[in-house]
PDB file of N, CA, C, O and CB in Angstrom:
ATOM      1  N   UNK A   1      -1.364 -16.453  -3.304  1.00  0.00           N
ATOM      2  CA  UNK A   1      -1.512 -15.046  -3.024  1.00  0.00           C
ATOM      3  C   UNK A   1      -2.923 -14.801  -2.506  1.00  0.00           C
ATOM      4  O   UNK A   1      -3.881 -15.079  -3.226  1.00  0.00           O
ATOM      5  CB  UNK A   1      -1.219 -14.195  -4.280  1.00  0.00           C
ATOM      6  N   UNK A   2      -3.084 -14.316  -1.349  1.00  0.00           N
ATOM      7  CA  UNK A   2      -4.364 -13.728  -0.846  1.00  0.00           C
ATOM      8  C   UNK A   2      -4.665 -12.554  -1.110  1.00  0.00           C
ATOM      9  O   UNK A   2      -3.928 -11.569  -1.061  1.00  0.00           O
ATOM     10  CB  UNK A   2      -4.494 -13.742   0.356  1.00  0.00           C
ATOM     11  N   UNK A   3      -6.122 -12.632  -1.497  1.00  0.00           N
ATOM     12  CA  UNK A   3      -6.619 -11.070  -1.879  1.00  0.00           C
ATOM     13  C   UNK A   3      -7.413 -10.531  -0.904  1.00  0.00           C
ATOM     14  O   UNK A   3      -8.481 -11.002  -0.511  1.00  0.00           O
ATOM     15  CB  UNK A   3      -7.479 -10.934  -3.191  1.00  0.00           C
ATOM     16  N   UNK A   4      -6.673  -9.165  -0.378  1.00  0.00           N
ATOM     17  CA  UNK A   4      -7.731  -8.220   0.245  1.00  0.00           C
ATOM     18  C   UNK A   4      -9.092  -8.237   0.133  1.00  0.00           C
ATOM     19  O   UNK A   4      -9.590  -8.272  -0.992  1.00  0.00           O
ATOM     20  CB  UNK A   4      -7.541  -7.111  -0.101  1.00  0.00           C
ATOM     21  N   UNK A   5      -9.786  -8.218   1.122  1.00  0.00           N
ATOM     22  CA  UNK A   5     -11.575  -7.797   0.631  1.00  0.00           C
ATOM     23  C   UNK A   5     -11.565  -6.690   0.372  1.00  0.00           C
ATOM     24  O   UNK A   5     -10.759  -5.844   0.760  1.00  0.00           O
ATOM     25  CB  UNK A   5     -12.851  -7.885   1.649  1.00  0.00           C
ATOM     26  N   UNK A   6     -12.575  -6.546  -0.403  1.00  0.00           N
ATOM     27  CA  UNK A   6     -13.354  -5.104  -0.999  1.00  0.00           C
ATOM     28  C   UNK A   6     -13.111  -4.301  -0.224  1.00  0.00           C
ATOM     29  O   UNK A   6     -12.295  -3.379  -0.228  1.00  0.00           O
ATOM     30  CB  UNK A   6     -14.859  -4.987  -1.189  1.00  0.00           C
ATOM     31  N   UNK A   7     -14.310  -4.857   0.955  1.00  0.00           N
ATOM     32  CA  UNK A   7     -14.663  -3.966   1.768  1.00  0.00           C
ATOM     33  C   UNK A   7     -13.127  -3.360   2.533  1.00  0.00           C
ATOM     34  O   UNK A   7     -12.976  -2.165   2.788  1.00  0.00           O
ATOM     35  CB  UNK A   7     -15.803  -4.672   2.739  1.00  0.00           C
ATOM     36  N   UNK A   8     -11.951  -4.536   2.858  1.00  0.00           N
ATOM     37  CA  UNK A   8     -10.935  -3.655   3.554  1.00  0.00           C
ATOM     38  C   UNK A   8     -10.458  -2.678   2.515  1.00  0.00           C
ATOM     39  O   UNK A   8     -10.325  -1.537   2.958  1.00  0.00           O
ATOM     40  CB  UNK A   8      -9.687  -4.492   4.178  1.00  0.00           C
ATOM     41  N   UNK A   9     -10.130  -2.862   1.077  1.00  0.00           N
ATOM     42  CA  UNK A   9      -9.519  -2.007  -0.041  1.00  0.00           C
ATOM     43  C   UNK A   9     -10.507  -0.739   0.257  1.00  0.00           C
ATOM     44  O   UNK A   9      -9.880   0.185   0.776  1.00  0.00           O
ATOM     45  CB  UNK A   9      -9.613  -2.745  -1.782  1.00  0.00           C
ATOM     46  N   UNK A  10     -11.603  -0.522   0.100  1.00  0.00           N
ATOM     47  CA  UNK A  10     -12.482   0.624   0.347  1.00  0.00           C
ATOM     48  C   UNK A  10     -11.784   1.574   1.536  1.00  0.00           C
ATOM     49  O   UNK A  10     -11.595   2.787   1.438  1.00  0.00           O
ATOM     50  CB  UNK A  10     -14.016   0.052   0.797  1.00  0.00           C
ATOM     51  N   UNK A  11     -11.520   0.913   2.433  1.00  0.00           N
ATOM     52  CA  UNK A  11     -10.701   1.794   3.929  1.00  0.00           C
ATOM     53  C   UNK A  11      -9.243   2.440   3.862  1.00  0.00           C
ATOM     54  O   UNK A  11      -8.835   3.540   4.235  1.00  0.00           O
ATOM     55  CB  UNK A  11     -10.427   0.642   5.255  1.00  0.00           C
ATOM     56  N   UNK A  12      -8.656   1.449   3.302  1.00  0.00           N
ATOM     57  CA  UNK A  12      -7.269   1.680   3.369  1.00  0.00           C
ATOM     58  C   UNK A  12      -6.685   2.769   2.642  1.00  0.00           C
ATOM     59  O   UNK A  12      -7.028   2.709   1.461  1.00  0.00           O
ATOM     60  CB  UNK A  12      -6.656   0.612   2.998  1.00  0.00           C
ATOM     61  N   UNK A  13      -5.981   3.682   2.875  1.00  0.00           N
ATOM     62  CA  UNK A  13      -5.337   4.381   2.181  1.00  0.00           C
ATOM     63  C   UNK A  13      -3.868   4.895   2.268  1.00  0.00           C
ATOM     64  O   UNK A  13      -3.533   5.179   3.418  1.00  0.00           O
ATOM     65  CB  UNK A  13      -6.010   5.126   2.144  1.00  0.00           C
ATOM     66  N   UNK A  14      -2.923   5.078   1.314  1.00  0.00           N
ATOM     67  CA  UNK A  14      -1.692   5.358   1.617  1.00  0.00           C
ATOM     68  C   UNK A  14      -1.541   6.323   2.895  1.00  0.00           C
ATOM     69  O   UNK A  14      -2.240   7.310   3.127  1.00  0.00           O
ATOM     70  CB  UNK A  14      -1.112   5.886   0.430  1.00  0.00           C
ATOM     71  N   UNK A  15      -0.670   5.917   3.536  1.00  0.00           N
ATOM     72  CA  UNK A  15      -0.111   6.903   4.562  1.00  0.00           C
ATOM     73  C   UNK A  15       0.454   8.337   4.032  1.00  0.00           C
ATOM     74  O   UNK A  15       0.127   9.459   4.420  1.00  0.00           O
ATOM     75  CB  UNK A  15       1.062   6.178   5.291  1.00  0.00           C
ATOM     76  N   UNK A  16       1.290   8.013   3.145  1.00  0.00           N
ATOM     77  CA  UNK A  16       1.822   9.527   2.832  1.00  0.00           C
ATOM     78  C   UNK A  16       1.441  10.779   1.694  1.00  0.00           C
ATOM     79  O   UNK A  16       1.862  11.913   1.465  1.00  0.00           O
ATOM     80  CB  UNK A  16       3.107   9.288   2.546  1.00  0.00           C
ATOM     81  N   UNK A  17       0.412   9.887   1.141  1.00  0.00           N
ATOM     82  CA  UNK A  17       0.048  10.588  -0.247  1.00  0.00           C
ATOM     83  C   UNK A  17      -1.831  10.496   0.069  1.00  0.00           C
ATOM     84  O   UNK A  17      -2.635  11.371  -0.252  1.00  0.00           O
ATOM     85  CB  UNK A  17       0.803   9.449  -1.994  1.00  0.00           C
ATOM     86  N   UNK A  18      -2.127   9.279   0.720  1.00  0.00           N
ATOM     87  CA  UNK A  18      -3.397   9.698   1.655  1.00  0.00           C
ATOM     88  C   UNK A  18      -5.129   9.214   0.340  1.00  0.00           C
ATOM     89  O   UNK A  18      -6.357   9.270   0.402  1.00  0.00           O
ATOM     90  CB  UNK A  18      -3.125  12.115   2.114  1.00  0.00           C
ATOM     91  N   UNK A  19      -3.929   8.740  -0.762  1.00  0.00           N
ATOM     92  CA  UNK A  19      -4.868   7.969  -1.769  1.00  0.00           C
ATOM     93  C   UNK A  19      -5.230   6.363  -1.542  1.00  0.00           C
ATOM     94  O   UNK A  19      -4.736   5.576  -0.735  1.00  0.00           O
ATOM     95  CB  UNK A  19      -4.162   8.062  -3.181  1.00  0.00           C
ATOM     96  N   UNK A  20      -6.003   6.208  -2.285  1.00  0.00           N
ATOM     97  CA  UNK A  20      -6.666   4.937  -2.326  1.00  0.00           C
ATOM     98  C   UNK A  20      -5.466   3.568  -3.161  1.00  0.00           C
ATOM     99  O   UNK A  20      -4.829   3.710  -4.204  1.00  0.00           O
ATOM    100  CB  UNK A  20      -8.277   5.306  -3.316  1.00  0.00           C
ATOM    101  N   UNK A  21      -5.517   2.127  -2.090  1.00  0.00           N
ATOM    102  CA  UNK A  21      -4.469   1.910  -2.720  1.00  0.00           C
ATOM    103  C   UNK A  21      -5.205   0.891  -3.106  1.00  0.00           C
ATOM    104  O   UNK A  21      -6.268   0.556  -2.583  1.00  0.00           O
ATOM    105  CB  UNK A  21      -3.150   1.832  -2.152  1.00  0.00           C
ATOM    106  N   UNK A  22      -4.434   0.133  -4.436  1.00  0.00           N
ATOM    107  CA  UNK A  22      -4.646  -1.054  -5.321  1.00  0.00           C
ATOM    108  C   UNK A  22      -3.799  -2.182  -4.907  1.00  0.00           C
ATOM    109  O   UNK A  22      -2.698  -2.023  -4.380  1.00  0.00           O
ATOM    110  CB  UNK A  22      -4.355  -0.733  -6.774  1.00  0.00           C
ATOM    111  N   UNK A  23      -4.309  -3.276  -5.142  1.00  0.00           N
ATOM    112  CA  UNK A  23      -3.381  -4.701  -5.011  1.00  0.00           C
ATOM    113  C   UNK A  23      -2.905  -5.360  -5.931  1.00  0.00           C
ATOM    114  O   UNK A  23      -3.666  -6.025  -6.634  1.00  0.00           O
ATOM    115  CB  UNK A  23      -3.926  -5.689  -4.479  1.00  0.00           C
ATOM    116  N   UNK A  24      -1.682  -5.351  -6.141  1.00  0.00           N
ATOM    117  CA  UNK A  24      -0.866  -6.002  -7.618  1.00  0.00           C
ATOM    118  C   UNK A  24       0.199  -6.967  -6.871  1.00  0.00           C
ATOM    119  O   UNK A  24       1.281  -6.694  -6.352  1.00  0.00           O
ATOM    120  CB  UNK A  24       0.136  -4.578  -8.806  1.00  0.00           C
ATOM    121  N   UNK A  25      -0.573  -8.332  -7.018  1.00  0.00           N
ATOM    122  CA  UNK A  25       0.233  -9.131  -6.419  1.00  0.00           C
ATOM    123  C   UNK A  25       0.018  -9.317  -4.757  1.00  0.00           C
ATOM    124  O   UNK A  25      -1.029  -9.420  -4.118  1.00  0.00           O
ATOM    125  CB  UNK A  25       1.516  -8.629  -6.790  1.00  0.00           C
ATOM    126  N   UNK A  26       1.600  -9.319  -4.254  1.00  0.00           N
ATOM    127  CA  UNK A  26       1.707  -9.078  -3.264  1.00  0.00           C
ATOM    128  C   UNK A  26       2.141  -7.740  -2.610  1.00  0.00           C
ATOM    129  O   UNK A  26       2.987  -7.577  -1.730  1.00  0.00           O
ATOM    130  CB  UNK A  26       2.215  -9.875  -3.078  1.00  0.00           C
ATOM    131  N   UNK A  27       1.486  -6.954  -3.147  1.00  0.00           N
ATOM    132  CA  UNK A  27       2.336  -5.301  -2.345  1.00  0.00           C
ATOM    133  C   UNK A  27       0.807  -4.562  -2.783  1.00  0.00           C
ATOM    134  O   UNK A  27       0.027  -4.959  -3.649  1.00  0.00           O
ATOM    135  CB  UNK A  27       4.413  -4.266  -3.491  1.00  0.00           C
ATOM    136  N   UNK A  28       0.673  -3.425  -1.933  1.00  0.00           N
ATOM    137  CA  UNK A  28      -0.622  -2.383  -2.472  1.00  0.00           C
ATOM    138  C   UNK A  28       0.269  -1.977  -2.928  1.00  0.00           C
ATOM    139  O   UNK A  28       1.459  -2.286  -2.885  1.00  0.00           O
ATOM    140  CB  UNK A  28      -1.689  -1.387  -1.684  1.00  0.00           C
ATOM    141  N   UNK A  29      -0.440  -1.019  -3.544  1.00  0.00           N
ATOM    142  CA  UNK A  29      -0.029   0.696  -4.507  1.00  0.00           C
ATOM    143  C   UNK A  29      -0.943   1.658  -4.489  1.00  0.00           C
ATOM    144  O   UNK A  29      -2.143   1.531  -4.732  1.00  0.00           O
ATOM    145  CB  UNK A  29       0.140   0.641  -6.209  1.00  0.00           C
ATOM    146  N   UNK A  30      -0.201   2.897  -4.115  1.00  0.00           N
ATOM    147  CA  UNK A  30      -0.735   3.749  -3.976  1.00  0.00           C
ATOM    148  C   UNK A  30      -1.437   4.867  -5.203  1.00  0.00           C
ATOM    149  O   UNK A  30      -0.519   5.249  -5.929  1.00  0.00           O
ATOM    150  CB  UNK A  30       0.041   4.068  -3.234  1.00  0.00           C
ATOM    151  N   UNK A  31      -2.587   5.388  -5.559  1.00  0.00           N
ATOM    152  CA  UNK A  31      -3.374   5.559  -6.564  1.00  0.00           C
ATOM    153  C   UNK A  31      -2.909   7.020  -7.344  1.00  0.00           C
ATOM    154  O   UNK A  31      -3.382   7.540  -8.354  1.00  0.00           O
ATOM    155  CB  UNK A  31      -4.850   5.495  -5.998  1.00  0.00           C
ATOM    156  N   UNK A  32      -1.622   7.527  -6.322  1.00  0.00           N
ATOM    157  CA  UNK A  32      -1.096   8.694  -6.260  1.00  0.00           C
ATOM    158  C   UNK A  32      -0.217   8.559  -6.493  1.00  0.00           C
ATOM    159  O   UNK A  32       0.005   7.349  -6.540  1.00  0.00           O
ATOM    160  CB  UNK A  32      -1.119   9.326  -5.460  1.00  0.00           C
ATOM    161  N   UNK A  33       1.251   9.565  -6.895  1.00  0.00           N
ATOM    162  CA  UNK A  33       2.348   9.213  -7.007  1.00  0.00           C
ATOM    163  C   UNK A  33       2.960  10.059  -5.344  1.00  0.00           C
ATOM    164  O   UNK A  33       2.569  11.127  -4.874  1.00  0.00           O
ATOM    165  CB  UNK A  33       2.927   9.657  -8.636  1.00  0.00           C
ATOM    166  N   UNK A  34       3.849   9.247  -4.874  1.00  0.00           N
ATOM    167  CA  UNK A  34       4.698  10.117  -3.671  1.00  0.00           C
ATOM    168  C   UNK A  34       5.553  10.927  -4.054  1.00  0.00           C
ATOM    169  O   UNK A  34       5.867  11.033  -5.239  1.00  0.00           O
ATOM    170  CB  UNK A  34       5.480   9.383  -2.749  1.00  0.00           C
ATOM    171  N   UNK A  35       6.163  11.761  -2.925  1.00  0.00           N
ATOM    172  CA  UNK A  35       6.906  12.475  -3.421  1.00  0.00           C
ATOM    173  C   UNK A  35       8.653  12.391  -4.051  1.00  0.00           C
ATOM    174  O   UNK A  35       9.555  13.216  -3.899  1.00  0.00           O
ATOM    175  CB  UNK A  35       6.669  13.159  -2.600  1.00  0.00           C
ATOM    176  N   UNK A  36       8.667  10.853  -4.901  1.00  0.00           N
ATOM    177  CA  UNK A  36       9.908  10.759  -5.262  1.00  0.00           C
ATOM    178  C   UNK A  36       8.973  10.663  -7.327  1.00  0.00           C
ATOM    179  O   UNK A  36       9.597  10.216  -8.288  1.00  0.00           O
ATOM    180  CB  UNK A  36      11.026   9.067  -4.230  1.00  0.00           C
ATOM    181  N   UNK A  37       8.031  11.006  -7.389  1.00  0.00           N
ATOM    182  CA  UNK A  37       6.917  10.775  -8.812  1.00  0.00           C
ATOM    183  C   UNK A  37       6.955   9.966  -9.024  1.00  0.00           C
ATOM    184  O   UNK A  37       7.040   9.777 -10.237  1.00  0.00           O
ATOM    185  CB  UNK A  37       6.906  11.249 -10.036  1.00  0.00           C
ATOM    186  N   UNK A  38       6.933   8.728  -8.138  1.00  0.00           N
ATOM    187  CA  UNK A  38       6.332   7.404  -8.424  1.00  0.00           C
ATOM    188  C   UNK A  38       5.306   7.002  -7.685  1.00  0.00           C
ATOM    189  O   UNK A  38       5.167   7.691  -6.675  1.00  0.00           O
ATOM    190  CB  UNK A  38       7.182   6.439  -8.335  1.00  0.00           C
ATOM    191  N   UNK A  39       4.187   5.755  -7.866  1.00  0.00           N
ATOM    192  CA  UNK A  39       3.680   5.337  -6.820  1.00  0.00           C
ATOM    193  C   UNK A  39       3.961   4.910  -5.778  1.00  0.00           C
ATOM    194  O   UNK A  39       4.947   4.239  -6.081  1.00  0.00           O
ATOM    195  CB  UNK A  39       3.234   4.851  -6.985  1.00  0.00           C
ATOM    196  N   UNK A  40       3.800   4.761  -4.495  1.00  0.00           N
ATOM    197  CA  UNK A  40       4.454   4.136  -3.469  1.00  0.00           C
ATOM    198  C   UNK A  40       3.529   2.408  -3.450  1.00  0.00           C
ATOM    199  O   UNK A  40       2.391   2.017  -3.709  1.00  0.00           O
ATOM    200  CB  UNK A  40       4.298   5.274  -1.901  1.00  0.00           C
ATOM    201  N   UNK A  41       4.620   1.890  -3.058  1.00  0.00           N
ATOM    202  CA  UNK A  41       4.179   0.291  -2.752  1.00  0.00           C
ATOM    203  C   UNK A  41       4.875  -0.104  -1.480  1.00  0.00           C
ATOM    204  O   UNK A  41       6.019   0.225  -1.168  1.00  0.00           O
ATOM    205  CB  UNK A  41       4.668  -0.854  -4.016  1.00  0.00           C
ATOM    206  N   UNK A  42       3.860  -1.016  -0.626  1.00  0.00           N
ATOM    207  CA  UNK A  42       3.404  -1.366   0.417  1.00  0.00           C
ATOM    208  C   UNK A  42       3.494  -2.797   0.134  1.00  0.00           C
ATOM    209  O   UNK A  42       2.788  -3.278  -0.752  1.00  0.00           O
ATOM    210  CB  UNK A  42       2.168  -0.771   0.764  1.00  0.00           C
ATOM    211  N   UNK A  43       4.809  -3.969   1.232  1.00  0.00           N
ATOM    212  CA  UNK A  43       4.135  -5.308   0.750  1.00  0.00           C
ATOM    213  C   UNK A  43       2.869  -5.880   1.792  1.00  0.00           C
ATOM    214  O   UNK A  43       2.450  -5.259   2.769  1.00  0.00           O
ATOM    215  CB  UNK A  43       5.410  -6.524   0.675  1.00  0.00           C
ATOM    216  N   UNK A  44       2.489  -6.923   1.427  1.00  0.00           N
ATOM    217  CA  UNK A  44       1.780  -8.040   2.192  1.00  0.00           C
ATOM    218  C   UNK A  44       2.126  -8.765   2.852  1.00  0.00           C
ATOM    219  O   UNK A  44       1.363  -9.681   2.545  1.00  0.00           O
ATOM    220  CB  UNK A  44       1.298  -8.710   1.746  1.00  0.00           C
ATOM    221  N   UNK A  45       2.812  -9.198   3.704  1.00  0.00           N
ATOM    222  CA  UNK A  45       3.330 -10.285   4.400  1.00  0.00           C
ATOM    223  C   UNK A  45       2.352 -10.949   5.467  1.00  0.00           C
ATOM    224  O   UNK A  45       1.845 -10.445   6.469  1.00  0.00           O
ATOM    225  CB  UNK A  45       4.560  -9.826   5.038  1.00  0.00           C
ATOM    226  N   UNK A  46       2.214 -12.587   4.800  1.00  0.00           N
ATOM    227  CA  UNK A  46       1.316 -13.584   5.882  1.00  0.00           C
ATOM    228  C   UNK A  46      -0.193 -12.493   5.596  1.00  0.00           C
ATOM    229  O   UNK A  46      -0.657 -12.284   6.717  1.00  0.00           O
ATOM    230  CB  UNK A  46       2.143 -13.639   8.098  1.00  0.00           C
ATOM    231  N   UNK A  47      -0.853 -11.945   4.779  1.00  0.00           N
ATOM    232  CA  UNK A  47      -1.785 -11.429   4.477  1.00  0.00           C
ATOM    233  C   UNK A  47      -1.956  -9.957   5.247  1.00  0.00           C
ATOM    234  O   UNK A  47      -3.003  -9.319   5.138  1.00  0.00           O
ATOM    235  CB  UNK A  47      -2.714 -12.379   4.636  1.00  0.00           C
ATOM    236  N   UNK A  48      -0.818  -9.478   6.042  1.00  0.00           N
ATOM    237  CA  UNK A  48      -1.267  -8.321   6.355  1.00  0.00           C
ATOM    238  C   UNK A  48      -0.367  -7.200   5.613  1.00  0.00           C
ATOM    239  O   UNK A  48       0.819  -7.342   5.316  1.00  0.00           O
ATOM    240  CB  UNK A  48      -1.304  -8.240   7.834  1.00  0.00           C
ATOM    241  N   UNK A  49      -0.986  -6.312   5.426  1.00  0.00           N
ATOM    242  CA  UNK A  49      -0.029  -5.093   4.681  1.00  0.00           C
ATOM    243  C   UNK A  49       0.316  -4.551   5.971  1.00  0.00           C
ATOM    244  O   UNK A  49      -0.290  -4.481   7.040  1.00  0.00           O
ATOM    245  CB  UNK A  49      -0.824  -3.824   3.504  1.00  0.00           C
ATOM    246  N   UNK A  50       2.159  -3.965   5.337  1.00  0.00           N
ATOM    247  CA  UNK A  50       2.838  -3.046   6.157  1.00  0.00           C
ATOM    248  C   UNK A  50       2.500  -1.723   5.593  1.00  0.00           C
ATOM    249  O   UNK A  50       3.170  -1.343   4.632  1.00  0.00           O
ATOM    250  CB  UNK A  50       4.341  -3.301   6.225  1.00  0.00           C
ATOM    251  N   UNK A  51       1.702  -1.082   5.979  1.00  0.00           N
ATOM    252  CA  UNK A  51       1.279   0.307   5.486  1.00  0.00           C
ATOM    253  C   UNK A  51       2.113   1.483   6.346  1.00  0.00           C
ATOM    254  O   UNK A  51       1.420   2.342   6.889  1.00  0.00           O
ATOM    255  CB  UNK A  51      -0.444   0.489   5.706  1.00  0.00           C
ATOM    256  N   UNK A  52       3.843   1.573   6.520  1.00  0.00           N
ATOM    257  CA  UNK A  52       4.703   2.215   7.066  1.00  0.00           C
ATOM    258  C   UNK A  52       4.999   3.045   5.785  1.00  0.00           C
ATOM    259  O   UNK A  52       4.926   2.664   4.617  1.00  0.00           O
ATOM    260  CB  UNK A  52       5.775   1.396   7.764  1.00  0.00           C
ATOM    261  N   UNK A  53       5.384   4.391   6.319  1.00  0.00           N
ATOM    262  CA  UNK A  53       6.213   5.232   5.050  1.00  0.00           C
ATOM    263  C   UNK A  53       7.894   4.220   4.409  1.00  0.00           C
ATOM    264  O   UNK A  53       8.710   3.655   5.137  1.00  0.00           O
ATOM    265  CB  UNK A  53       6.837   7.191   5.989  1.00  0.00           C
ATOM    266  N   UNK A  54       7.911   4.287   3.326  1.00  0.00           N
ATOM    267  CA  UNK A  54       9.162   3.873   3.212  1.00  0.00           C
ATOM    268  C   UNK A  54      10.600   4.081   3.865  1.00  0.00           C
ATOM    269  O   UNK A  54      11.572   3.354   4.064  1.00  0.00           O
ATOM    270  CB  UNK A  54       9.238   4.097   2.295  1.00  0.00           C
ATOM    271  N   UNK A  55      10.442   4.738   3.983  1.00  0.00           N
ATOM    272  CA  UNK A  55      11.715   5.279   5.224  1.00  0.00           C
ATOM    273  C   UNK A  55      11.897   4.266   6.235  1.00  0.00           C
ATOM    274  O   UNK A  55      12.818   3.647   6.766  1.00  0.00           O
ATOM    275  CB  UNK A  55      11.290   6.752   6.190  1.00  0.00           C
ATOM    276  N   UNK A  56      10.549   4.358   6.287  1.00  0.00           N
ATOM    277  CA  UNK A  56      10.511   3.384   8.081  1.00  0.00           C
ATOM    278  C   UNK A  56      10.194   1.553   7.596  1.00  0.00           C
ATOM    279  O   UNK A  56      10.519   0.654   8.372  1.00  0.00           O
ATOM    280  CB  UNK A  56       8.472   4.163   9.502  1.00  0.00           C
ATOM    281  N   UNK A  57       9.661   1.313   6.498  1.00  0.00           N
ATOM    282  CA  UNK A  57      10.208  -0.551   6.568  1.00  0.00           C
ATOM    283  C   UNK A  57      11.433  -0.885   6.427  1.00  0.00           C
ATOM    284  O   UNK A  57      11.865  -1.928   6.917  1.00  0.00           O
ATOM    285  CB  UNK A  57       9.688  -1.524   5.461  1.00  0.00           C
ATOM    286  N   UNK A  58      12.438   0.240   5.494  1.00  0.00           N
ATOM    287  CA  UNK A  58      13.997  -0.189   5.499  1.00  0.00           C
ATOM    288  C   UNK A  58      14.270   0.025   6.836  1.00  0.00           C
ATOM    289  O   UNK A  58      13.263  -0.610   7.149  1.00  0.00           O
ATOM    290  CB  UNK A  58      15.070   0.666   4.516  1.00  0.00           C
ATOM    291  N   UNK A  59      14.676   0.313   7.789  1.00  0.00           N
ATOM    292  CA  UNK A  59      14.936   0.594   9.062  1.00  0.00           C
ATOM    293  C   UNK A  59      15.270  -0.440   9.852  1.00  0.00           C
ATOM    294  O   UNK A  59      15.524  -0.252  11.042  1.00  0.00           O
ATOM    295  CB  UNK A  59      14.007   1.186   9.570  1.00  0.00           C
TER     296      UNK A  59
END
């Protein structure tokens, strides 16, 4: 499992809720809950995050 740098975690932020996200594993999380009252999670794949609304990675 590869870990994000700092410095990129400092930048990144959820798309839809617009908070700061955390890395658990392989997926971020968002520091907010979305609007279903959960956090939203984002995976990693090959070290890059898909930072798409959920709607749009099932698709």
């Amino acid at each position: 499992m590869a870990r994000m740098s700092d410095a990129l975690m400092a930048v990144l932020r959820c798309p839809v809720t617009g908070s700061a996200l955390i890395q658990d594993g392989e997926e971020l999380v968002s520091s907010a809950n979305g609007p279903e009252g959960t956090p939203l999670r984002y995976p990693i794949e090959e070290g890059i995050a898909l930072l798409l609304p959920p709607e749009r990675l099932n698709s």
